[in-house]
N, C-alpha and C positions, 0 to 999 in steps of 0.2 A: 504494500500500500504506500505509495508517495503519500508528501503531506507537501503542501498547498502554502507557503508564506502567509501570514494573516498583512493585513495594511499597517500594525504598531511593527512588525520584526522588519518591513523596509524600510532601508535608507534612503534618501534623498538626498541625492548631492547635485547643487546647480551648476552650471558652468560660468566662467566670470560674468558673463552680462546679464544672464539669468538673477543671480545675486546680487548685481547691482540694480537690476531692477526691483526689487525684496526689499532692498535696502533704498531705495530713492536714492541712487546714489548712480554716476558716471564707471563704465566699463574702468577707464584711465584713475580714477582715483583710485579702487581696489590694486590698479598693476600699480602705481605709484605706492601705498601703502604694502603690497607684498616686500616690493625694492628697498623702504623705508625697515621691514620688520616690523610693522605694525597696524590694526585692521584684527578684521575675525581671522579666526583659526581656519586654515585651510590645507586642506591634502592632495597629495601630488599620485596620482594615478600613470604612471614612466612621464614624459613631457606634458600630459593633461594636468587644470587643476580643477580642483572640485571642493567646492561648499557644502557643507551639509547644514539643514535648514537649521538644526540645533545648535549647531555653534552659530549661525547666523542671530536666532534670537538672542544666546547667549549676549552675544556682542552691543544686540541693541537694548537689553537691559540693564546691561553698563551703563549706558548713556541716559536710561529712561529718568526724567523730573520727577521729582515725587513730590 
């Protein structure tokens, strides 16, 4: 019997402009902030990068006003 991924066990990783659109934010500011070392956490798949939505939130609740 195969088993079936549920929708919580996938991951979601966007690609930079996908992510910058998440984020209201310029494709070039994310690649400026990877250059810089700083920005949300991102993973490198051989030359691909990829977001994952979790650290994307993660990042914007750094920032969230309270």
């Amino acid at each position: 019997m195969s088993r079936k991924p549920n929708a919580e066990s996938k991951v979601v990783a966007l690609r930079t402009p996908e992510a910058a659109a998440y984020l209201n934010l310029q494709p070039q500011t994310l690649e400026q902030w990877r250059w810089l070392k700083k920005g949300p956490t991102y993973i490198k798949m051989g030359r691909a990068i990829r977001y994952r939505i979790e650290d994307l939130n993660r990042f914007m609740e750094t920032f969230a006003v309270n």
